[in-house]
PyMOL Python script that loads the backbone (N, CA, C, O; Angstrom):
from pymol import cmd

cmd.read_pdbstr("""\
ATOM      1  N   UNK A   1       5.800  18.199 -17.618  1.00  0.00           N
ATOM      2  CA  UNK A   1       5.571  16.782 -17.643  1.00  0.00           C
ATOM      3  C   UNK A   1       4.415  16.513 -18.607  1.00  0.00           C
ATOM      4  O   UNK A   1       3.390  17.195 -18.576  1.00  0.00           O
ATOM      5  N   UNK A   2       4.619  15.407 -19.546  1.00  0.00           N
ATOM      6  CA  UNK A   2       3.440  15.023 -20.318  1.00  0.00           C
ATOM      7  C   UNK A   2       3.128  13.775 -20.149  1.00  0.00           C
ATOM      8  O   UNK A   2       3.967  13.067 -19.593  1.00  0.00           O
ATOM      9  N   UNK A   3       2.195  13.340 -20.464  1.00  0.00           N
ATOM     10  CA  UNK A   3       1.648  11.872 -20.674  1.00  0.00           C
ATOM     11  C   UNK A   3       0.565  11.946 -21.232  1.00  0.00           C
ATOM     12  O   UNK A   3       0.070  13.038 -21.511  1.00  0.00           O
ATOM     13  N   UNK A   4      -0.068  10.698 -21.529  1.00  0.00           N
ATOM     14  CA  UNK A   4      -1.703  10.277 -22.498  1.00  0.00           C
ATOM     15  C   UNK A   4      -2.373   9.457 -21.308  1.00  0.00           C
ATOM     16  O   UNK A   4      -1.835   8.488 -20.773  1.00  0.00           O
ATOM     17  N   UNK A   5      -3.499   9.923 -20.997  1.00  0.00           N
ATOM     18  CA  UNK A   5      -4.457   9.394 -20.170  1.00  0.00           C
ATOM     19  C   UNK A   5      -5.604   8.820 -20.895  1.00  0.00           C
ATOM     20  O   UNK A   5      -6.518   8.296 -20.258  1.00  0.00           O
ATOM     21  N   UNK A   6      -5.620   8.870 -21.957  1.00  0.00           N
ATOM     22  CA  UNK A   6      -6.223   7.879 -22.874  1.00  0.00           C
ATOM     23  C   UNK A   6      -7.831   8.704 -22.797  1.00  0.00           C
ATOM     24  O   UNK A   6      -8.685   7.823 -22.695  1.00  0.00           O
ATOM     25  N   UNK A   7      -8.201   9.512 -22.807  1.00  0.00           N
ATOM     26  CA  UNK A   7      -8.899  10.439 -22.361  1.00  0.00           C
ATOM     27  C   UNK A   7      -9.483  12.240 -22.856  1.00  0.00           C
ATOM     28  O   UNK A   7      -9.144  13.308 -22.348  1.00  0.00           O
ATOM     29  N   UNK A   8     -10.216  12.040 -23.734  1.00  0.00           N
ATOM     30  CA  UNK A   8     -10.299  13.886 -24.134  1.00  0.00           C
ATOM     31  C   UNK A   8     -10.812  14.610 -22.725  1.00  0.00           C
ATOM     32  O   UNK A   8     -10.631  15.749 -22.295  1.00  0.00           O
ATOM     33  N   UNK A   9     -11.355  13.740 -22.319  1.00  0.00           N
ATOM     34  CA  UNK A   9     -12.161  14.887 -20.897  1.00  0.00           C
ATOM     35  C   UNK A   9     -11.281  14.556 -19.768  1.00  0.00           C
ATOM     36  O   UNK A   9     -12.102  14.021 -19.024  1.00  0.00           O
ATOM     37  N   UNK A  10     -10.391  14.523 -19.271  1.00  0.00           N
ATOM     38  CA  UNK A  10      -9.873  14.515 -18.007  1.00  0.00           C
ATOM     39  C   UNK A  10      -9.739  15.950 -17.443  1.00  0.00           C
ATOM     40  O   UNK A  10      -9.884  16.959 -18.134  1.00  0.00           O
ATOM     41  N   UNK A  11      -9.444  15.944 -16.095  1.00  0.00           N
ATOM     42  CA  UNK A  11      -9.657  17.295 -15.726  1.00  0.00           C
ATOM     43  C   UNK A  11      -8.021  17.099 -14.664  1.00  0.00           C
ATOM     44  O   UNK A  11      -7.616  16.097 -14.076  1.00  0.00           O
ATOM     45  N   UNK A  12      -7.505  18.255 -14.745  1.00  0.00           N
ATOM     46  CA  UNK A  12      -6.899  18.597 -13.283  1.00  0.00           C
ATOM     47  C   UNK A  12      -6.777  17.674 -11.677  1.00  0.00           C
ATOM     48  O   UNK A  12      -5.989  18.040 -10.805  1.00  0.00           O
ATOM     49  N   UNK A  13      -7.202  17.112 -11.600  1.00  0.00           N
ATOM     50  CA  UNK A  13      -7.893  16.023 -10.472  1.00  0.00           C
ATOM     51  C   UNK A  13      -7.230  14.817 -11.019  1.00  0.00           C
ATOM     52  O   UNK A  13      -6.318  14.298 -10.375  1.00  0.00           O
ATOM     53  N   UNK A  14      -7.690  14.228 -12.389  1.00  0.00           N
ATOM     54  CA  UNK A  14      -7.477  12.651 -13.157  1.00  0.00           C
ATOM     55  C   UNK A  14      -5.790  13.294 -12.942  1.00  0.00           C
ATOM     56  O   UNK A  14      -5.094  12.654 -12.153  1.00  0.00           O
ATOM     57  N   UNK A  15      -5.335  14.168 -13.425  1.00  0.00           N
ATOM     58  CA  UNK A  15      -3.888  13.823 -13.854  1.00  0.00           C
ATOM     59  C   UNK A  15      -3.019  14.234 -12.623  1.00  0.00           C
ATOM     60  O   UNK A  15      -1.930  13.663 -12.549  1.00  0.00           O
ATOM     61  N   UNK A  16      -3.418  15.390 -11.371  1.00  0.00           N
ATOM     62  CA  UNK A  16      -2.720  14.631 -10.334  1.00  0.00           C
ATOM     63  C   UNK A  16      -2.708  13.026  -9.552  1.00  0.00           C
ATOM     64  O   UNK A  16      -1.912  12.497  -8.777  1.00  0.00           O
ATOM     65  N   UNK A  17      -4.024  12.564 -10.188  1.00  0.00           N
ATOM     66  CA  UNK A  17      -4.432  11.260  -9.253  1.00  0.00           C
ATOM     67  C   UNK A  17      -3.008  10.340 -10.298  1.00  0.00           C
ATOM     68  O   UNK A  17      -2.137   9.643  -9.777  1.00  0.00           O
ATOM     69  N   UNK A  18      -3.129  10.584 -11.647  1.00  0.00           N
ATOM     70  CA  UNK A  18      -1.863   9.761 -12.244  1.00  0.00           C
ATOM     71  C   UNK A  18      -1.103   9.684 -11.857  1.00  0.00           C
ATOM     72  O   UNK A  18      -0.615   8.611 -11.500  1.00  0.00           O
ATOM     73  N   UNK A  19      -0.299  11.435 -11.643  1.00  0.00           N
ATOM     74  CA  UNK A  19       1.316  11.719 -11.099  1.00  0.00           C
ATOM     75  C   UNK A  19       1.285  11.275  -9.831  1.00  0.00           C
ATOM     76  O   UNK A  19       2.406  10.993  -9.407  1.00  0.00           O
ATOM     77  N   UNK A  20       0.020  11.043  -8.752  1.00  0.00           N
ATOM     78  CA  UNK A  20       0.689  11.074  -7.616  1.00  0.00           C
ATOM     79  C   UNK A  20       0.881   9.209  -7.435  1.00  0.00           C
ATOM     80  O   UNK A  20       1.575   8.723  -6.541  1.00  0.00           O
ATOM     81  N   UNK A  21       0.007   8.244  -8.621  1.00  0.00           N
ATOM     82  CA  UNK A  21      -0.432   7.161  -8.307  1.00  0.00           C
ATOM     83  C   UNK A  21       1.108   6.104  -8.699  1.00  0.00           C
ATOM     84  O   UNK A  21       1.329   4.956  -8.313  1.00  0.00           O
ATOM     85  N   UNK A  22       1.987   7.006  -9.590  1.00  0.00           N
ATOM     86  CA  UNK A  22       3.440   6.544 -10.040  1.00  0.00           C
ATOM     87  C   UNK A  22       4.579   5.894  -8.202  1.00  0.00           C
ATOM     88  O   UNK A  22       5.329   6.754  -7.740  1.00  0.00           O
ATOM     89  N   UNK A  23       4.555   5.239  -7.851  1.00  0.00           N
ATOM     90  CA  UNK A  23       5.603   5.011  -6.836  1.00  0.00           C
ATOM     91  C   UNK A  23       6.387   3.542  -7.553  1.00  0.00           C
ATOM     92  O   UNK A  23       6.030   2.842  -8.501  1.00  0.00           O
ATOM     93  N   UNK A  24       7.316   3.473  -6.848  1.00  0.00           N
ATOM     94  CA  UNK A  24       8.367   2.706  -6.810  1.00  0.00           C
ATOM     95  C   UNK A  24       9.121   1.238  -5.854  1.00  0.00           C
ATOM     96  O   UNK A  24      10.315   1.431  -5.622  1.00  0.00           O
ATOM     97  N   UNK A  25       8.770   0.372  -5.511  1.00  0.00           N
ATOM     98  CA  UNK A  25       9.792  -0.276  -4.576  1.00  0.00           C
ATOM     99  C   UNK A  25      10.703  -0.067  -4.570  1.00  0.00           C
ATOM    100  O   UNK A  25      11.554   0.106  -5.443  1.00  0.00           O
ATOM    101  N   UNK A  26      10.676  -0.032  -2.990  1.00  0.00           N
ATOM    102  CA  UNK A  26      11.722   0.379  -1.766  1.00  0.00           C
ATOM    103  C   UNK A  26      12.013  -1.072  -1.014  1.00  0.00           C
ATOM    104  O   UNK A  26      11.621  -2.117  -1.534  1.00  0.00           O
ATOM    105  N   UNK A  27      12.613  -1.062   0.041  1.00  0.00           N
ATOM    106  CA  UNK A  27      12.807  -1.950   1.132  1.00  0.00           C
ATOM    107  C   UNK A  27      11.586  -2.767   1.286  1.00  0.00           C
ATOM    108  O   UNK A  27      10.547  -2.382   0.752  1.00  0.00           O
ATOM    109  N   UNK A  28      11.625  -4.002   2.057  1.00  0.00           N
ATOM    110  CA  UNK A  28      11.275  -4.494   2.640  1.00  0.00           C
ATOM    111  C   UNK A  28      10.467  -3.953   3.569  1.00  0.00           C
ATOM    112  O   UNK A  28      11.117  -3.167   4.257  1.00  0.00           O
ATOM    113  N   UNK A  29       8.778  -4.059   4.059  1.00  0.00           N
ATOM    114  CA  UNK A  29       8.292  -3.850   5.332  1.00  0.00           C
ATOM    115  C   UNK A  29       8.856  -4.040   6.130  1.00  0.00           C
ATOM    116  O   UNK A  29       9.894  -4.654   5.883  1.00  0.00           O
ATOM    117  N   UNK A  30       8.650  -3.750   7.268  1.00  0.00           N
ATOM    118  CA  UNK A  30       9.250  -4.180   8.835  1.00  0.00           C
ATOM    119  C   UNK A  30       8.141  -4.853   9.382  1.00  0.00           C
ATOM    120  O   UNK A  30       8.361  -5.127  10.562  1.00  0.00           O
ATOM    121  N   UNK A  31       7.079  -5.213   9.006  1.00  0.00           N
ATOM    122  CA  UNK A  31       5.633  -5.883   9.366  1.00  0.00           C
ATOM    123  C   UNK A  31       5.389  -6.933   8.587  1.00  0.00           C
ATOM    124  O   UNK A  31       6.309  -7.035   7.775  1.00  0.00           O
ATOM    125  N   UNK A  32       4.321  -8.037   8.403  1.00  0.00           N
ATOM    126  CA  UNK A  32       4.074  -9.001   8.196  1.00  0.00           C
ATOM    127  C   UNK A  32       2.889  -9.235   8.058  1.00  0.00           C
ATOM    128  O   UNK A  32       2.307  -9.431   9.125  1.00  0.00           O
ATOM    129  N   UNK A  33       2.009  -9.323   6.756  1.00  0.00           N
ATOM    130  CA  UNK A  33       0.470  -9.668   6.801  1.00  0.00           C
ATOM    131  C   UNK A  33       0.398 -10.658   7.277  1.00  0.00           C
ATOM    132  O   UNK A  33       1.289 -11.505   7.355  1.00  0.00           O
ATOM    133  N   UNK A  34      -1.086 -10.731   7.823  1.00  0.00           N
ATOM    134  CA  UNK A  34      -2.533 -11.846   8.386  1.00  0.00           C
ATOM    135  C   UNK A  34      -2.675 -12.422   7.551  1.00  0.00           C
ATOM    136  O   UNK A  34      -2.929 -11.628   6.644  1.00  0.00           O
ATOM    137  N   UNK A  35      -2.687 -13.523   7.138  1.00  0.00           N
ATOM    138  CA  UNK A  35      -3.833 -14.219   5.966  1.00  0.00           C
ATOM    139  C   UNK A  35      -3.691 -13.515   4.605  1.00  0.00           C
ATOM    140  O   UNK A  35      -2.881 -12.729   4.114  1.00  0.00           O
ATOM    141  N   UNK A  36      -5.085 -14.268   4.108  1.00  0.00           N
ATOM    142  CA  UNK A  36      -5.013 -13.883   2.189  1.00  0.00           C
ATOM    143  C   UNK A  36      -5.247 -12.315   2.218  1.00  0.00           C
ATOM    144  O   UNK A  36      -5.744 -11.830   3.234  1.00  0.00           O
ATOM    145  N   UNK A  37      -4.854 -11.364   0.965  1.00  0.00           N
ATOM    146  CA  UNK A  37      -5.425 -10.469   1.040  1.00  0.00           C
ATOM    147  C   UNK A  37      -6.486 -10.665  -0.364  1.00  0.00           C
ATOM    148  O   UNK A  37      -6.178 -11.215  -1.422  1.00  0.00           O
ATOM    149  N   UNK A  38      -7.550 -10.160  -0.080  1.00  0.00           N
ATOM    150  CA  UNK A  38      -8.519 -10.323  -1.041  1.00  0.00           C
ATOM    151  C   UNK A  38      -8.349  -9.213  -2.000  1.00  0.00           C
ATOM    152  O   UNK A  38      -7.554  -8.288  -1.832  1.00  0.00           O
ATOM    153  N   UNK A  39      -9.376  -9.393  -3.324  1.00  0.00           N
ATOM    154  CA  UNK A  39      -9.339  -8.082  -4.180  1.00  0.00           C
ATOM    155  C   UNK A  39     -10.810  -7.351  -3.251  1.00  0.00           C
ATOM    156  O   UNK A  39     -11.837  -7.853  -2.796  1.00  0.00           O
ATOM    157  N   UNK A  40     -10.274  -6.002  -3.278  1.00  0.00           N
ATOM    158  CA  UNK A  40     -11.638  -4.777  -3.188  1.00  0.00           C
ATOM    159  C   UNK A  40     -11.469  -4.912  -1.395  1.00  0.00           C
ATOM    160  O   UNK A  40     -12.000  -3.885  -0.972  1.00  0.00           O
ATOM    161  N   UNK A  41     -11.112  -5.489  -0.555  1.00  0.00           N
ATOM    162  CA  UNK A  41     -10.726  -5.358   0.660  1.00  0.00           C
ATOM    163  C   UNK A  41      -9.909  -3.859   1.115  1.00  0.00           C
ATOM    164  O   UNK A  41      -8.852  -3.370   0.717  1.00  0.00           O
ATOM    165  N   UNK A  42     -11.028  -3.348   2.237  1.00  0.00           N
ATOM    166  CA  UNK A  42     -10.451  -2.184   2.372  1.00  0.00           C
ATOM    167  C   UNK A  42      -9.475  -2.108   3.623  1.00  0.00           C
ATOM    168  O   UNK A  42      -9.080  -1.078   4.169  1.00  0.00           O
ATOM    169  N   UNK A  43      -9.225  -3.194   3.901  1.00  0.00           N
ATOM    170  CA  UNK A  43      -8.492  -2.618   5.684  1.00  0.00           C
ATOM    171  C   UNK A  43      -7.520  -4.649   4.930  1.00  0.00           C
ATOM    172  O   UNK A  43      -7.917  -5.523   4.159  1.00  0.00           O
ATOM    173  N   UNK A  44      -5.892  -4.405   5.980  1.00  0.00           N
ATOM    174  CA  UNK A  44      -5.226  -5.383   5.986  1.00  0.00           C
ATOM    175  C   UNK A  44      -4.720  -5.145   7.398  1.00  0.00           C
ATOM    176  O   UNK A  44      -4.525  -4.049   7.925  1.00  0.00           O
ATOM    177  N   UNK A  45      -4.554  -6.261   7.884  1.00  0.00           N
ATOM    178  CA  UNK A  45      -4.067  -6.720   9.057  1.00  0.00           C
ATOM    179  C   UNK A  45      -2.882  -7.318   9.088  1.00  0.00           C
ATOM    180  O   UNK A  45      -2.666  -8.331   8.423  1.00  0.00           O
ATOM    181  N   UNK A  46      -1.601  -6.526  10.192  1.00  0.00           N
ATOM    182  CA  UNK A  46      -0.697  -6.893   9.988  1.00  0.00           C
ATOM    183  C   UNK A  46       0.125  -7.140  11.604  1.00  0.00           C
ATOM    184  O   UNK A  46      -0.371  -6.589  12.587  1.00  0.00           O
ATOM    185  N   UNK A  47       1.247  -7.904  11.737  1.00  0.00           N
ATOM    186  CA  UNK A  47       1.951  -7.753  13.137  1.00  0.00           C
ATOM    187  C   UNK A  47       3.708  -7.729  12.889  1.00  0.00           C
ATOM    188  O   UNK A  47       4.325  -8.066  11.878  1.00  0.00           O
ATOM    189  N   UNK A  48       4.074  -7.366  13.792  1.00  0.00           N
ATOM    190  CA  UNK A  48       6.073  -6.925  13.799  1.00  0.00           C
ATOM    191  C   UNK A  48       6.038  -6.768  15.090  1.00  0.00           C
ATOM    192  O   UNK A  48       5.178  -6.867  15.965  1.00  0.00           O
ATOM    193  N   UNK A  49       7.526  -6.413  15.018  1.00  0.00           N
ATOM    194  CA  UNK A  49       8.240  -6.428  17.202  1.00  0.00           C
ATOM    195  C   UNK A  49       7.921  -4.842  17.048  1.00  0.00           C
ATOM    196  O   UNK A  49       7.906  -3.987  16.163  1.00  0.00           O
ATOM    197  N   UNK A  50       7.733  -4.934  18.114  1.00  0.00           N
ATOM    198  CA  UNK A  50       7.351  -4.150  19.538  1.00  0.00           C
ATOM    199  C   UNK A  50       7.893  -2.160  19.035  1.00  0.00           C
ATOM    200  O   UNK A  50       7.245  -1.147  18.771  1.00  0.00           O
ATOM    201  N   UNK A  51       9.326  -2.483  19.129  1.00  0.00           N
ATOM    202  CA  UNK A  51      10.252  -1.915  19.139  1.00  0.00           C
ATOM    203  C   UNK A  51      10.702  -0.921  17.496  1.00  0.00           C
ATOM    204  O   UNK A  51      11.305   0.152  17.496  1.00  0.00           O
ATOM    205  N   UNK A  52      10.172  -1.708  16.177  1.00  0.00           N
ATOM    206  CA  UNK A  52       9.885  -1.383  15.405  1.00  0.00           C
ATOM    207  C   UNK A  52       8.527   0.116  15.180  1.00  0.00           C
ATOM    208  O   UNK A  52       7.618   0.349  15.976  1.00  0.00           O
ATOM    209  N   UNK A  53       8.711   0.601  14.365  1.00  0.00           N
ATOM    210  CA  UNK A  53       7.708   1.964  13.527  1.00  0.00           C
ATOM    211  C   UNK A  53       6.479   1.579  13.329  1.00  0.00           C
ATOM    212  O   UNK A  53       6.645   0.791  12.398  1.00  0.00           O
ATOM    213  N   UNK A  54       5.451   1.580  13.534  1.00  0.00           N
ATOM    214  CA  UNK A  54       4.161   1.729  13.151  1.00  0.00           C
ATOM    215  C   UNK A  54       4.284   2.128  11.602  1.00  0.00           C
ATOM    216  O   UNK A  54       5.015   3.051  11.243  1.00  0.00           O
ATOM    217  N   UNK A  55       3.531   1.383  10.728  1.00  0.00           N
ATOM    218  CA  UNK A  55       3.489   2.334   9.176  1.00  0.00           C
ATOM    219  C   UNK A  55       2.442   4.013   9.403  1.00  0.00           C
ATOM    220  O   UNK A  55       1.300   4.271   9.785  1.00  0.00           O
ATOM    221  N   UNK A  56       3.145   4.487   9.115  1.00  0.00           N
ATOM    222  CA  UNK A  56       2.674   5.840   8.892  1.00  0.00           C
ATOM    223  C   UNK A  56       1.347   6.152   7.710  1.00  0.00           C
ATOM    224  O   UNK A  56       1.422   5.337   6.790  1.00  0.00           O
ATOM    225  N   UNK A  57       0.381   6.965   7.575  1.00  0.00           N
ATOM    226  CA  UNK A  57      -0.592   7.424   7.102  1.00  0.00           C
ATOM    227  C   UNK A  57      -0.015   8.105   5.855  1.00  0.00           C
ATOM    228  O   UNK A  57       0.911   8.900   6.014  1.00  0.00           O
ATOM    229  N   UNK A  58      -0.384   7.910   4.899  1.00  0.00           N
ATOM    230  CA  UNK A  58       0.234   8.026   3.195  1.00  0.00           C
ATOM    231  C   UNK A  58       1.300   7.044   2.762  1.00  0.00           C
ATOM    232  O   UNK A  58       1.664   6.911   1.594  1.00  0.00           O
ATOM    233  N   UNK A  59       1.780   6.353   3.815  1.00  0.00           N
ATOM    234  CA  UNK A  59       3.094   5.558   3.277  1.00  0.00           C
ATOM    235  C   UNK A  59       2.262   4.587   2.247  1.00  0.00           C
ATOM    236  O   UNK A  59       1.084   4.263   2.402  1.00  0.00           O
ATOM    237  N   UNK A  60       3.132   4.182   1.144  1.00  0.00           N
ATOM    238  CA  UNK A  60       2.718   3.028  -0.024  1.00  0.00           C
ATOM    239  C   UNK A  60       3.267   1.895   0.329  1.00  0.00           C
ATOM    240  O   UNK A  60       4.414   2.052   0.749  1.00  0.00           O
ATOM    241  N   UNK A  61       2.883   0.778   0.321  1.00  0.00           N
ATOM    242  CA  UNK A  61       3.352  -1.067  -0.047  1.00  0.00           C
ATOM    243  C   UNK A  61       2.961  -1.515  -1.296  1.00  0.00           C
ATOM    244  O   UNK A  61       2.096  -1.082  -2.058  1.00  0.00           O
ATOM    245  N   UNK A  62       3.552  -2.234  -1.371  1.00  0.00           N
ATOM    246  CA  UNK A  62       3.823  -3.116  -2.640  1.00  0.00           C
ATOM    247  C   UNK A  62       3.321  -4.704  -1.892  1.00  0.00           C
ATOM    248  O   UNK A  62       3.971  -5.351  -1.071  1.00  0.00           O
ATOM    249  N   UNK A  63       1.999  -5.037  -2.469  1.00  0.00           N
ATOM    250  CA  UNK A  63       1.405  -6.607  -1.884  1.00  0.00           C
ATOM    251  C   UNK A  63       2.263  -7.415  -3.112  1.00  0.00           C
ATOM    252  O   UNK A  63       2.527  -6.743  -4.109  1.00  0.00           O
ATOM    253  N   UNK A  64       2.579  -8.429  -3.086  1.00  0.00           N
ATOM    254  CA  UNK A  64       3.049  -9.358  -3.846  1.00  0.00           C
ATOM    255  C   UNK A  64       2.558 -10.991  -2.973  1.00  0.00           C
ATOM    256  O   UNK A  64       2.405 -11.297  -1.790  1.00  0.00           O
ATOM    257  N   UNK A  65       2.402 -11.940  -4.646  1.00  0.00           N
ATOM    258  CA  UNK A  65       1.651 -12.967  -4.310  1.00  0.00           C
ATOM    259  C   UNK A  65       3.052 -13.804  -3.830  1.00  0.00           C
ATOM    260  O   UNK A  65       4.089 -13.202  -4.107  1.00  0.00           O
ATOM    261  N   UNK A  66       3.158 -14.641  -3.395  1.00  0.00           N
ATOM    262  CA  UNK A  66       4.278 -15.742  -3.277  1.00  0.00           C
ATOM    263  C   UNK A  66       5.199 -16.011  -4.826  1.00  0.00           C
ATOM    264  O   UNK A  66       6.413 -16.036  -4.624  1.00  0.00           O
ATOM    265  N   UNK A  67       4.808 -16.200  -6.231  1.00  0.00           N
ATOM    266  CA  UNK A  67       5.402 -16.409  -6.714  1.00  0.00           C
ATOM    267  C   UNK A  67       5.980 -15.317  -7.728  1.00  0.00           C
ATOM    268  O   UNK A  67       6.861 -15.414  -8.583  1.00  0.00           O
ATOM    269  N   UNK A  68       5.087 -14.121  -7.291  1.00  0.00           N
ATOM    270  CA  UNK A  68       5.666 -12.272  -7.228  1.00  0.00           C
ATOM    271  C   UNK A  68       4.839 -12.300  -8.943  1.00  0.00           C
ATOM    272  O   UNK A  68       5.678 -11.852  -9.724  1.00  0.00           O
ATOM    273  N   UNK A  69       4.043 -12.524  -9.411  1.00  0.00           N
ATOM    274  CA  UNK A  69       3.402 -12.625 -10.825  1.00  0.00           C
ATOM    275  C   UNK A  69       2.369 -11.944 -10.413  1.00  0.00           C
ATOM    276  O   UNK A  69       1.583 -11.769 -11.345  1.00  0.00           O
ATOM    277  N   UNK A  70       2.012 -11.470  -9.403  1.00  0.00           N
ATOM    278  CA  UNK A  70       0.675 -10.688  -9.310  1.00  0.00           C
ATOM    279  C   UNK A  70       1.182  -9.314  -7.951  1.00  0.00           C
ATOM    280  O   UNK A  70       1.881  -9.647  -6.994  1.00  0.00           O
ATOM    281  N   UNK A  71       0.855  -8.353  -8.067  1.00  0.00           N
ATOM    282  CA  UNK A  71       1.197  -7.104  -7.114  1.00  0.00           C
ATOM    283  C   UNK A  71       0.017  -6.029  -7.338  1.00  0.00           C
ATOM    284  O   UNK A  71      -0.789  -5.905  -8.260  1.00  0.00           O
ATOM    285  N   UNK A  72       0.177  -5.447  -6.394  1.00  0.00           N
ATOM    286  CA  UNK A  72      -0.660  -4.287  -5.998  1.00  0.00           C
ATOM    287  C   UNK A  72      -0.244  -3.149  -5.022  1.00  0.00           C
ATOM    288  O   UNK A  72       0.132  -3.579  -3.932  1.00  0.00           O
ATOM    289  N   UNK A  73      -0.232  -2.431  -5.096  1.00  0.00           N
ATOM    290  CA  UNK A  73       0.077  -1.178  -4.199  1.00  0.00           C
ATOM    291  C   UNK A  73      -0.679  -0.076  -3.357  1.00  0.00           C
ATOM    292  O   UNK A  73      -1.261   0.867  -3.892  1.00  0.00           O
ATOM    293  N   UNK A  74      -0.604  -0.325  -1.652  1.00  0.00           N
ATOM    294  CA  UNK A  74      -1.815   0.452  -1.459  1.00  0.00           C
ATOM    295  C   UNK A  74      -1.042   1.166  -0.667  1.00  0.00           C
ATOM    296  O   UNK A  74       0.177   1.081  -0.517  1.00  0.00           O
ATOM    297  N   UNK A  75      -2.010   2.069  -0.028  1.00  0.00           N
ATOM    298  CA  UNK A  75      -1.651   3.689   0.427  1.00  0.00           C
ATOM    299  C   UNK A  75      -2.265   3.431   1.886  1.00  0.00           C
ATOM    300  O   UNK A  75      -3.380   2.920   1.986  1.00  0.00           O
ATOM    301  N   UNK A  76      -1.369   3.866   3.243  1.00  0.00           N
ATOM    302  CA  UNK A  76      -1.794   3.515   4.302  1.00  0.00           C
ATOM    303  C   UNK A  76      -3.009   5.221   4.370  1.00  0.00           C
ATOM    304  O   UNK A  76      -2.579   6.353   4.149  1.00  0.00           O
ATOM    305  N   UNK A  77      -4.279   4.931   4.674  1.00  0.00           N
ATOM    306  CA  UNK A  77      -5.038   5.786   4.980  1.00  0.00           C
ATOM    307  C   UNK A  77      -5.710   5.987   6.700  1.00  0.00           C
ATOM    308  O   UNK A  77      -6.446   6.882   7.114  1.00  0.00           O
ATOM    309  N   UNK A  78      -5.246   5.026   7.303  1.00  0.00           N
ATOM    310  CA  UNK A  78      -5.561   5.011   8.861  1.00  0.00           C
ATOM    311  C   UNK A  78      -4.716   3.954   9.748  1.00  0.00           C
ATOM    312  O   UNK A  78      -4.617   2.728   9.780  1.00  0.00           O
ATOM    313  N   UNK A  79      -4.526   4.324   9.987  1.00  0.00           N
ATOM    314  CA  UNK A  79      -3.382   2.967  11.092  1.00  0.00           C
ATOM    315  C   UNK A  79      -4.299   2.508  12.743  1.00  0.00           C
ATOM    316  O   UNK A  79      -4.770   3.430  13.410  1.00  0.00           O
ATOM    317  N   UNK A  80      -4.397   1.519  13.069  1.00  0.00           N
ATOM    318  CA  UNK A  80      -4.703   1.473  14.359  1.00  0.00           C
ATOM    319  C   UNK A  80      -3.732  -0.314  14.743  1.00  0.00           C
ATOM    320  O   UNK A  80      -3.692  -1.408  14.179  1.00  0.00           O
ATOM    321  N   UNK A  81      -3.007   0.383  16.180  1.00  0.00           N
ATOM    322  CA  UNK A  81      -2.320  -0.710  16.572  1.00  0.00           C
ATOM    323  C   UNK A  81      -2.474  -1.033  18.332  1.00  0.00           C
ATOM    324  O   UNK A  81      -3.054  -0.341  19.169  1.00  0.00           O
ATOM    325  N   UNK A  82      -1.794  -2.227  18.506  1.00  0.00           N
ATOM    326  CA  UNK A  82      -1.940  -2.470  19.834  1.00  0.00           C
ATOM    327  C   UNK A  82      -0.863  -3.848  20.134  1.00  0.00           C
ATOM    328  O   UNK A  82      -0.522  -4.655  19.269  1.00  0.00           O
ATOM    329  N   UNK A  83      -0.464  -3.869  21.519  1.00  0.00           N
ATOM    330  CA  UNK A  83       0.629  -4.592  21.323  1.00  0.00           C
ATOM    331  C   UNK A  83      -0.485  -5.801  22.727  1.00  0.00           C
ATOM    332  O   UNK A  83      -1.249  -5.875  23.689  1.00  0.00           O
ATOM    333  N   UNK A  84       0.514  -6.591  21.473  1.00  0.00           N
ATOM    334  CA  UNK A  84       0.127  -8.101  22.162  1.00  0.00           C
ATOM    335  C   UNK A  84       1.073  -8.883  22.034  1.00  0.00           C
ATOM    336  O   UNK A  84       1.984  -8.860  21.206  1.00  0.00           O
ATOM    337  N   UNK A  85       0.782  -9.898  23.215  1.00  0.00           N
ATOM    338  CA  UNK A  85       2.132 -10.914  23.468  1.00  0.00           C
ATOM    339  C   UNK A  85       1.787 -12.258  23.301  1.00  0.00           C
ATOM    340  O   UNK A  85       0.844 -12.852  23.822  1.00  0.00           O
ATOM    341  N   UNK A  86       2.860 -12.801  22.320  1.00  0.00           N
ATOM    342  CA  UNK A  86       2.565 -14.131  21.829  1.00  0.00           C
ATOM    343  C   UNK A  86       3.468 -15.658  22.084  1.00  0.00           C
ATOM    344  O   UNK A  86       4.385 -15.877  21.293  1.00  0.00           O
ATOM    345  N   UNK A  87       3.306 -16.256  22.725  1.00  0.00           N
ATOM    346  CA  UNK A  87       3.645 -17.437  22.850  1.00  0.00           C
ATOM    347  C   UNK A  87       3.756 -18.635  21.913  1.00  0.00           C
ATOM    348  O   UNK A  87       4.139 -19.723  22.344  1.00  0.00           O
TER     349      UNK A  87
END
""", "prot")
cmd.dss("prot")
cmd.show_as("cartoon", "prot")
cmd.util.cbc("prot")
cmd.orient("prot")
C-alpha cells in the first residue's frame, strides 16, 4: 500500500493512524443524538429502544449536519448506558 502524507518525517505510528483513520458509511444508527454536537466535544449523548445493541467500543459514526454539507466521524472509545422510561 502507498500513499503521500505530505510529510518527510512521519514514522510508523502517522501511517497506521492514516490506514486505520480511512472508514466508510454503512447503515443507519439504531440510536439518536441529544442536542447540538459541538466541535472538540469529547463525549455525545445519545437514546434508542430498549431492545436494540448498545454501540460497541471501536465502532465508527458518521455525524452529519441536517443539510449533510458538513460530517465528521468518531470512534466509540467508552460507552456508558442506562435505561429510562419516557412519557
Amino acid at each position: 500500500m502507498l500513499f503521500n502524507t505530505d510529510s518527510q518525517t512521519d514514522e510508523r505510528l502517522d501511517a497506521r493512524d492514516r490506514i486505520e483513520s480511512y472508514v466508510v458509511p454503512g447503515i443507519k444508527a439504531s440510536w439518536e443524538l441529544v442536542g447540538d454536537q459541538l466541535e472538540g466535544q469529547r463525549a455525545v449523548v445519545g437514546y434508542q429502544r430498549e431492545e436494540w445493541a448498545v454501540p460497541e467500543i471501536g465502532e465508527v459514526y458518521k455525524l452529519v449536519t441536517p443539510n449533510e454539507l458538513i460530517s465528521q466521524f468518531i470512534r466509540i472509545t467508552s460507552v456508558s448506558h442506562s435505561i429510562e422510561t419516557f412519557t
